[in-house]
Backbone as XML, in Angstrom:
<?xml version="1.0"?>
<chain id="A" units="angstrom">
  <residue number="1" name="UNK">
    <atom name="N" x="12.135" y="39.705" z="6.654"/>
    <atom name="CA" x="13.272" y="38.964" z="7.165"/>
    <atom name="C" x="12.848" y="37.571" z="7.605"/>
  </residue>
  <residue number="2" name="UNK">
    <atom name="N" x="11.393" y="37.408" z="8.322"/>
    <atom name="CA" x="11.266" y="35.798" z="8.583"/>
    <atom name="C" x="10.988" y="35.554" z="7.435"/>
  </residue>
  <residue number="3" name="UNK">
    <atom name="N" x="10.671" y="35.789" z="6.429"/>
    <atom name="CA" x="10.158" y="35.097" z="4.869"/>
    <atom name="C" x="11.977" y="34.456" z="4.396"/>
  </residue>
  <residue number="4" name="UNK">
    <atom name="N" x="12.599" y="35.073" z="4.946"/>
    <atom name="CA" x="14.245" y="34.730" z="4.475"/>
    <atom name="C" x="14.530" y="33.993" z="5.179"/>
  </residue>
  <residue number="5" name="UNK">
    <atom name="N" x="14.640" y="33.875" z="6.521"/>
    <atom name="CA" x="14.927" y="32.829" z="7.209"/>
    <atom name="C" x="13.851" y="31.513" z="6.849"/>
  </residue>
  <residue number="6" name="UNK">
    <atom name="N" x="13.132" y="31.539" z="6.217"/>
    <atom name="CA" x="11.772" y="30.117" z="6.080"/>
    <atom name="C" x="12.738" y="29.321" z="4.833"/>
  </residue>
  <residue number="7" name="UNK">
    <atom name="N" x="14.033" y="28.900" z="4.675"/>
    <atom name="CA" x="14.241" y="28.215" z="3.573"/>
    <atom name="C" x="14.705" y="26.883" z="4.202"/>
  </residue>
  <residue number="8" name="UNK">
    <atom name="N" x="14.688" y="26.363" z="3.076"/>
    <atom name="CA" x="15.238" y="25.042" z="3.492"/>
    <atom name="C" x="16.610" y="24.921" z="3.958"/>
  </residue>
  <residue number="9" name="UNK">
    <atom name="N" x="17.859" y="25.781" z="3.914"/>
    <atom name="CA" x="19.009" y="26.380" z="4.251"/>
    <atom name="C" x="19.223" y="27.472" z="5.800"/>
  </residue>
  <residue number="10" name="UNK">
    <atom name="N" x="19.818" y="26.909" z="6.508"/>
    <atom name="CA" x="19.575" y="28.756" z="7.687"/>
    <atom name="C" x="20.273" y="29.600" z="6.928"/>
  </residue>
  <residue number="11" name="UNK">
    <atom name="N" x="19.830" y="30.807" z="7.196"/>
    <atom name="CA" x="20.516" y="32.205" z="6.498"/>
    <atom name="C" x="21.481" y="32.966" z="7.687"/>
  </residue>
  <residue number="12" name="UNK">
    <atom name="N" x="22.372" y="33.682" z="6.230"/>
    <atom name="CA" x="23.438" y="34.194" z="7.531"/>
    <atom name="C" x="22.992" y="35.363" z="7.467"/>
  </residue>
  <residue number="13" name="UNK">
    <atom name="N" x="24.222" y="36.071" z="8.505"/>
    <atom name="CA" x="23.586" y="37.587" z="8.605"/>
    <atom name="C" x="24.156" y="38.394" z="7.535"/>
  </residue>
  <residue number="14" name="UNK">
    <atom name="N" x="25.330" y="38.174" z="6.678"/>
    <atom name="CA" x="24.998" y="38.683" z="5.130"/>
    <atom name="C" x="24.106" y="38.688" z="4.668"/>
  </residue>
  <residue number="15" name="UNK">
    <atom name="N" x="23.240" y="37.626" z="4.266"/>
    <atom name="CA" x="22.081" y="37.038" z="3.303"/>
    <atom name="C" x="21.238" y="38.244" z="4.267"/>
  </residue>
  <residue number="16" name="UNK">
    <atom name="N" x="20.966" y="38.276" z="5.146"/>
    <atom name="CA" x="19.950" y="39.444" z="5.438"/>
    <atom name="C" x="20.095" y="41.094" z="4.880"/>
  </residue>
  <residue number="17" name="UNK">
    <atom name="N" x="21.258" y="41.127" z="5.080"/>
    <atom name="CA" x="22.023" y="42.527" z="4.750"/>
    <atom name="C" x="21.676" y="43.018" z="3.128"/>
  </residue>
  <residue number="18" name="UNK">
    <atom name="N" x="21.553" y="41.512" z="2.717"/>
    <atom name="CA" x="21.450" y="41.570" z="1.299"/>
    <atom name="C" x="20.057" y="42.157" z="0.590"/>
  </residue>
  <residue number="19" name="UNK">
    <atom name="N" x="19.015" y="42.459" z="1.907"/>
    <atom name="CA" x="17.443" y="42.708" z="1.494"/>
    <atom name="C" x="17.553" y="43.916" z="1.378"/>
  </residue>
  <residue number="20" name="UNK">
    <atom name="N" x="17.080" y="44.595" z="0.465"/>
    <atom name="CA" x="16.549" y="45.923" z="-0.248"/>
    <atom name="C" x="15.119" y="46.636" z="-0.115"/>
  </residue>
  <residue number="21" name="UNK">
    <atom name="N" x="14.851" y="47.934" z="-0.127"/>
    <atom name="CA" x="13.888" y="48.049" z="0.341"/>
    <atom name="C" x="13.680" y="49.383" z="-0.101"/>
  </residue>
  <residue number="22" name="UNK">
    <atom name="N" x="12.852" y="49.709" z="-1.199"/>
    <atom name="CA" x="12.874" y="50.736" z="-2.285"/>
    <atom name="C" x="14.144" y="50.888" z="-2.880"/>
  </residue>
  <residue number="23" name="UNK">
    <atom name="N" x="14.812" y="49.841" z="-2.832"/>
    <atom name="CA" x="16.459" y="50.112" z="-3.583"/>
    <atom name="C" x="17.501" y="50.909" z="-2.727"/>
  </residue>
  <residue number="24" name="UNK">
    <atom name="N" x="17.336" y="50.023" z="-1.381"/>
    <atom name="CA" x="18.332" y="51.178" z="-0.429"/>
    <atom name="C" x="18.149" y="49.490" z="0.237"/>
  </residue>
  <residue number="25" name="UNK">
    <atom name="N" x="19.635" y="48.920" z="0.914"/>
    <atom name="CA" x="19.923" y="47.666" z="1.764"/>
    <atom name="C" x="20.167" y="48.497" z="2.898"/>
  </residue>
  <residue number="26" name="UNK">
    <atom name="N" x="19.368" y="46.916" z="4.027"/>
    <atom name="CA" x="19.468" y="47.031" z="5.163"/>
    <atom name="C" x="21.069" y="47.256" z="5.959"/>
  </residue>
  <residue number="27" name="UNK">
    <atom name="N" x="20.679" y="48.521" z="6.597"/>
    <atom name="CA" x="22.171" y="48.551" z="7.191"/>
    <atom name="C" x="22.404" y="47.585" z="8.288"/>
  </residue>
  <residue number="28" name="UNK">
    <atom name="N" x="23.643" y="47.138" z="8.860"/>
    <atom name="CA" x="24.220" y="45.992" z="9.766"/>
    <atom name="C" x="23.285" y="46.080" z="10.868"/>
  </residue>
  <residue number="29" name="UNK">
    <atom name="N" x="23.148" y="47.545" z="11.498"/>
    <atom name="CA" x="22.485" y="47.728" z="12.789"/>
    <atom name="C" x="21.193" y="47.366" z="12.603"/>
  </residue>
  <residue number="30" name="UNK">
    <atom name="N" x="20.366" y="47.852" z="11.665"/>
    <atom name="CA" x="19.110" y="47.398" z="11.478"/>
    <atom name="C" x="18.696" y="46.421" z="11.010"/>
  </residue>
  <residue number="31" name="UNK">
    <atom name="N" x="19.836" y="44.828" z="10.915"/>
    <atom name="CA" x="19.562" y="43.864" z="10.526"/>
    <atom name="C" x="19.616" y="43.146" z="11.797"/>
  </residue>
  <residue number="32" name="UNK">
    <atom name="N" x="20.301" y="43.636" z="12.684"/>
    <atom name="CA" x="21.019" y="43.285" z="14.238"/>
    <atom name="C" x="19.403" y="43.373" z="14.943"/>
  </residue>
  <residue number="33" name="UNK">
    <atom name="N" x="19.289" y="44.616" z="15.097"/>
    <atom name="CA" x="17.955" y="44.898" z="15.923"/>
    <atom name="C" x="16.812" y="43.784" z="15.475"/>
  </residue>
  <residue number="34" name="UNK">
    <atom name="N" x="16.339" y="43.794" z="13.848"/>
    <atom name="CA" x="15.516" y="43.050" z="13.819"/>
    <atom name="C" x="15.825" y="41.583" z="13.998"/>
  </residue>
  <residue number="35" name="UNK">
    <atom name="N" x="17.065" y="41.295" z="13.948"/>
    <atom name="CA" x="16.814" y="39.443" z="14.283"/>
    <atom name="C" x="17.300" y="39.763" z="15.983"/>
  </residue>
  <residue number="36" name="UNK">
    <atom name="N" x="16.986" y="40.547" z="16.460"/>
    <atom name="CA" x="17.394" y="40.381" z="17.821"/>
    <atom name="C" x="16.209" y="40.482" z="18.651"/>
  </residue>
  <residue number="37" name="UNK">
    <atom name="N" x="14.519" y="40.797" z="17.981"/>
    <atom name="CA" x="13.316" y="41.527" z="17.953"/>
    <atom name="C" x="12.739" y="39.751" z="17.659"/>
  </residue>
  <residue number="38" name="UNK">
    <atom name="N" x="13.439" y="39.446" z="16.321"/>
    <atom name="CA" x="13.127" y="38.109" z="16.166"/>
    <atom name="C" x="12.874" y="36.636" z="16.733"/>
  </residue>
  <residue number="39" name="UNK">
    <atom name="N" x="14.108" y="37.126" z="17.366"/>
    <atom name="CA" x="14.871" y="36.203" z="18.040"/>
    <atom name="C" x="13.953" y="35.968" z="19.850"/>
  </residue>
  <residue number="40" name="UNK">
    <atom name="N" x="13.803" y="37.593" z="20.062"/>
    <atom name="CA" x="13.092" y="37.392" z="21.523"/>
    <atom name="C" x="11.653" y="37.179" z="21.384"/>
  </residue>
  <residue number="41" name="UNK">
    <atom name="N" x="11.082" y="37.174" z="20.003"/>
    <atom name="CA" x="9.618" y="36.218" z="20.187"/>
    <atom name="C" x="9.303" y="35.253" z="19.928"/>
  </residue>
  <residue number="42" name="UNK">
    <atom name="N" x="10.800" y="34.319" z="19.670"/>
    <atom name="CA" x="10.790" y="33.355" z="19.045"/>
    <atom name="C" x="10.154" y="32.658" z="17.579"/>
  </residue>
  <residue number="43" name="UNK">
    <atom name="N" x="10.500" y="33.488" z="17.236"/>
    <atom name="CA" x="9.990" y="33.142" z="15.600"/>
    <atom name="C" x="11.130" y="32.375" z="14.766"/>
  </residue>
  <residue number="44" name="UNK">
    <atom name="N" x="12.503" y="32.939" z="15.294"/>
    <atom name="CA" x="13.585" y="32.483" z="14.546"/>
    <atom name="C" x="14.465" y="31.631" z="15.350"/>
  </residue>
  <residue number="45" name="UNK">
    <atom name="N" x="15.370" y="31.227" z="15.153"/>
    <atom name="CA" x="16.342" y="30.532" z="16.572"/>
    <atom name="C" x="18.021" y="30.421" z="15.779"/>
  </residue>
  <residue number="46" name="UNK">
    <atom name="N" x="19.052" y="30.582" z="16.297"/>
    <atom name="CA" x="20.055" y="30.520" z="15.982"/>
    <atom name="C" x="20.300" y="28.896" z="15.353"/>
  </residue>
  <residue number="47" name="UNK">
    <atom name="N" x="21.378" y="28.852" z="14.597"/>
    <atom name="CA" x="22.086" y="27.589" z="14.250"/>
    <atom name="C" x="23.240" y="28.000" z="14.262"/>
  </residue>
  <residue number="48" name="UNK">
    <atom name="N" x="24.272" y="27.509" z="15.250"/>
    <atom name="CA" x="25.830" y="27.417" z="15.834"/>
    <atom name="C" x="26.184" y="26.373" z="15.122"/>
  </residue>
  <residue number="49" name="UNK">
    <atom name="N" x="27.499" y="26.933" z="14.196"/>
    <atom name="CA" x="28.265" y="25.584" z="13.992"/>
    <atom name="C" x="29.625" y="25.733" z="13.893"/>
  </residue>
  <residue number="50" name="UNK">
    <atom name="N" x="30.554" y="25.188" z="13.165"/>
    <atom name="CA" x="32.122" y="25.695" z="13.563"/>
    <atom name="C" x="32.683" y="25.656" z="11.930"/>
  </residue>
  <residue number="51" name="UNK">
    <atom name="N" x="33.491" y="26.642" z="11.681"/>
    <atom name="CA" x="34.110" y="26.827" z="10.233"/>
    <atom name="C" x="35.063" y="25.415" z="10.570"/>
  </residue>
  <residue number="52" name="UNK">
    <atom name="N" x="35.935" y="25.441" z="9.267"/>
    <atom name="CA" x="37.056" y="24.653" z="9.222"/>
    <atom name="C" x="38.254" y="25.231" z="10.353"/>
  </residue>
  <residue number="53" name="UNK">
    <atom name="N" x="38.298" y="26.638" z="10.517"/>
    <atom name="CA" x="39.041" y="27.008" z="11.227"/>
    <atom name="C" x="38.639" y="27.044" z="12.839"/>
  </residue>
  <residue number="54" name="UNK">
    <atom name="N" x="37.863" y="27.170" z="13.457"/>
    <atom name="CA" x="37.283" y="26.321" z="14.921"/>
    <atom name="C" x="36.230" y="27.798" z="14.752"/>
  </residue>
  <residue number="55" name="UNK">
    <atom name="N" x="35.993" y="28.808" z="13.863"/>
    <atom name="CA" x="35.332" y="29.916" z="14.577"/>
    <atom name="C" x="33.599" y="29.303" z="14.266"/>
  </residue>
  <residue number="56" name="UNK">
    <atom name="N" x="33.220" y="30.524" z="15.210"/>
    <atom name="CA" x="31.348" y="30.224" z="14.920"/>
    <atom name="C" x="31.048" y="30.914" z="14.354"/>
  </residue>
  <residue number="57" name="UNK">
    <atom name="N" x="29.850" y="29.848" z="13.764"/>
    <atom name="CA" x="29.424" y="30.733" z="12.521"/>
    <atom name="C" x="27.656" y="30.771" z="12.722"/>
  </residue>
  <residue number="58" name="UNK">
    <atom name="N" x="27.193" y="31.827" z="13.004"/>
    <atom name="CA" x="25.530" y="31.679" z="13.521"/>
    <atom name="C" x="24.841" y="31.913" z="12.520"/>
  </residue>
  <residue number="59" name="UNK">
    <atom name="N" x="24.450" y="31.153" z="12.217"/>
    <atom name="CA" x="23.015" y="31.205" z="10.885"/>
    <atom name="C" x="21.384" y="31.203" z="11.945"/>
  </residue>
  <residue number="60" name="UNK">
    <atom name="N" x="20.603" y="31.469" z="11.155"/>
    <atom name="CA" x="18.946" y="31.570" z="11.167"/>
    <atom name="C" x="18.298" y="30.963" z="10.492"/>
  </residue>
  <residue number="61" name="UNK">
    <atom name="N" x="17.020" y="29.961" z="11.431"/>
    <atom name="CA" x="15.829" y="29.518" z="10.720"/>
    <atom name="C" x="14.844" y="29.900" z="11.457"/>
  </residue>
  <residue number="62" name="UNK">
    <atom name="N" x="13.606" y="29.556" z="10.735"/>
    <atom name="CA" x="12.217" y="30.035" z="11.672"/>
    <atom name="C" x="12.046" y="28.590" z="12.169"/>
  </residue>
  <residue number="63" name="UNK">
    <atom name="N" x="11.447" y="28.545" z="13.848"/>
    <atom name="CA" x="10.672" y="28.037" z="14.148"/>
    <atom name="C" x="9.258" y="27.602" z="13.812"/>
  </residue>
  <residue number="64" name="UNK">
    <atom name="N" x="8.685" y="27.067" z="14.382"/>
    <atom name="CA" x="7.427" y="26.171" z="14.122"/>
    <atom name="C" x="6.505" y="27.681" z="14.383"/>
  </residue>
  <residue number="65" name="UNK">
    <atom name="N" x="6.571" y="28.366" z="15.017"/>
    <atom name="CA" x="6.486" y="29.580" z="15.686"/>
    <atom name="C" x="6.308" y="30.625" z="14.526"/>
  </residue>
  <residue number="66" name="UNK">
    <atom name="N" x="7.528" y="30.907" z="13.627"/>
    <atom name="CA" x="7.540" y="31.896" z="13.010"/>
    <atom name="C" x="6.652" y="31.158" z="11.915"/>
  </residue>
  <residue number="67" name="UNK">
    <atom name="N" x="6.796" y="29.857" z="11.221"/>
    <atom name="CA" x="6.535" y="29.264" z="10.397"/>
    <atom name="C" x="4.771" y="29.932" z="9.855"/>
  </residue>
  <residue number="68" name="UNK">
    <atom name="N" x="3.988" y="29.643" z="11.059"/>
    <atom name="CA" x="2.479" y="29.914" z="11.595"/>
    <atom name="C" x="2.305" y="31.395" z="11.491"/>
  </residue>
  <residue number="69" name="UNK">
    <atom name="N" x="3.294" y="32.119" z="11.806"/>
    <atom name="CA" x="3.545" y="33.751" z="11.569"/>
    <atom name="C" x="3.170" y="34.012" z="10.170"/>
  </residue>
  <residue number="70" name="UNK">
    <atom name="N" x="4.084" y="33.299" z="9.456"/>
    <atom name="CA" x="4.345" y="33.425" z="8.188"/>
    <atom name="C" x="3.214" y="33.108" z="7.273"/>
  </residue>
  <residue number="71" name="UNK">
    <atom name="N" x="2.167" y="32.033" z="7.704"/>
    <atom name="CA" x="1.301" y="31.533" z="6.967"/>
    <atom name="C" x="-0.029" y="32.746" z="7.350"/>
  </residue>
  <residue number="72" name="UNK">
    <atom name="N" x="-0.270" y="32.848" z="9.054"/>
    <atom name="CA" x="-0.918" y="33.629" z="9.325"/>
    <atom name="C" x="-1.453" y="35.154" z="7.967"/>
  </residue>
  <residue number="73" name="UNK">
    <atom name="N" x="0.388" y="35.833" z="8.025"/>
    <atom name="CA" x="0.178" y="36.724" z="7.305"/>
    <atom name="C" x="0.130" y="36.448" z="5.638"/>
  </residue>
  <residue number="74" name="UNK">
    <atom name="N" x="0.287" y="35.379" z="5.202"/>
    <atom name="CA" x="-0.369" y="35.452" z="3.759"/>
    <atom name="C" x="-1.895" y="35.517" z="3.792"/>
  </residue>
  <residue number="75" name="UNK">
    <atom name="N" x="-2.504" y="34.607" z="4.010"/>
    <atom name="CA" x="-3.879" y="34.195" z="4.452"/>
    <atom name="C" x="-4.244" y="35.398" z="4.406"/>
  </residue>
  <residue number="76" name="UNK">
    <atom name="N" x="-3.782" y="36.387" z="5.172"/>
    <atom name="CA" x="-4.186" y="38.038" z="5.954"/>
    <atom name="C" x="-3.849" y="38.712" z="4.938"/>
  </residue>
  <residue number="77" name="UNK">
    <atom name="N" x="-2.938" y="38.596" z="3.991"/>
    <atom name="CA" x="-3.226" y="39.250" z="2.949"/>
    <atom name="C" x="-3.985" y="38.892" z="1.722"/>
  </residue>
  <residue number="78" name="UNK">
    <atom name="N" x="-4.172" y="37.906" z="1.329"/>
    <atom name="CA" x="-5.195" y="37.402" z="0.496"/>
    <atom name="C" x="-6.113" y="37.847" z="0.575"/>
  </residue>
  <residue number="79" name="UNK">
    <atom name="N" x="-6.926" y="38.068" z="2.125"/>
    <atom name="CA" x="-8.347" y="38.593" z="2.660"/>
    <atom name="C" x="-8.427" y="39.818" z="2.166"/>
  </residue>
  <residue number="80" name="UNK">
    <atom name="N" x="-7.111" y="40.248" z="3.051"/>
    <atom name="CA" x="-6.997" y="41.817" z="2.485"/>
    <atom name="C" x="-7.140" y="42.541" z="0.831"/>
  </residue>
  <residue number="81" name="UNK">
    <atom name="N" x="-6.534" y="41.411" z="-0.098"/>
    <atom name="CA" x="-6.531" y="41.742" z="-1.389"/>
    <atom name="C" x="-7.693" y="41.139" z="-2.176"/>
  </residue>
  <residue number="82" name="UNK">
    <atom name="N" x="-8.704" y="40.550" z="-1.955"/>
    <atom name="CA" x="-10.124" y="39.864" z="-2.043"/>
    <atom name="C" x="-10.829" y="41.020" z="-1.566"/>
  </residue>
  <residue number="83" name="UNK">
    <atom name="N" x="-10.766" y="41.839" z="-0.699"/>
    <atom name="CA" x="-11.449" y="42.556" z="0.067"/>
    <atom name="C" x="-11.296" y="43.988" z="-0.939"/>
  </residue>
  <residue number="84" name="UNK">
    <atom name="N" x="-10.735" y="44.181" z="-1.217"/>
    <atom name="CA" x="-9.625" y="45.176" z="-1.905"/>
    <atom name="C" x="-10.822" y="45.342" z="-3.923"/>
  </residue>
  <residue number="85" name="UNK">
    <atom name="N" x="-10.846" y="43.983" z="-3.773"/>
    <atom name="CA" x="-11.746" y="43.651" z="-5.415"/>
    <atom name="C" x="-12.865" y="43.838" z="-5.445"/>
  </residue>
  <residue number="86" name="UNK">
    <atom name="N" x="-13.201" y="42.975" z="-3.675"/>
    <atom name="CA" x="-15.025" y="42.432" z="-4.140"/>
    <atom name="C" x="-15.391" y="43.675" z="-3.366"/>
  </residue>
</chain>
């Protein structure tokens, strides 16, 4: 889910709903919990803005925070998959 939020776009909470996972999508609640898991370690941060009609509409990006998360764990898997060969 932070690999989805890292775009150049914030993602909504459809676009999350939309992730698959052995061919079974994330249900609402368990998309809730994890950007709410997200959200309190700061990896991700809301974006508030207003439809044409006055409602809010909350999208997701990663922070500078998650960003470093994100790089962390490639790196960590590379090792891991180098490690895996040699």
């Amino acid at each position: 889910m932070l690999q989805l939020a890292d775009s150049n776009k914030p993602k909504h909470f459809n676009d999350f709903t939309d992730i698959s996972i052995k061919g079974r999508k994330l249900s609402s609640a368990t998309v809730t919990k994890r950007l709410d898991r997200l959200l309190a370690a700061k990896v991700i941060e809301e974006v508030v803005t207003r439809s044409k009609t006055g409602r809010r509409v909350i999208a997701y990006r990663t922070t500078e925070k998650g960003k470093r998360a994100i790089k962390l764990a490639k790196e960590l898997g590379g090792v891991l998959a180098d490690s895996k060969t040699g």
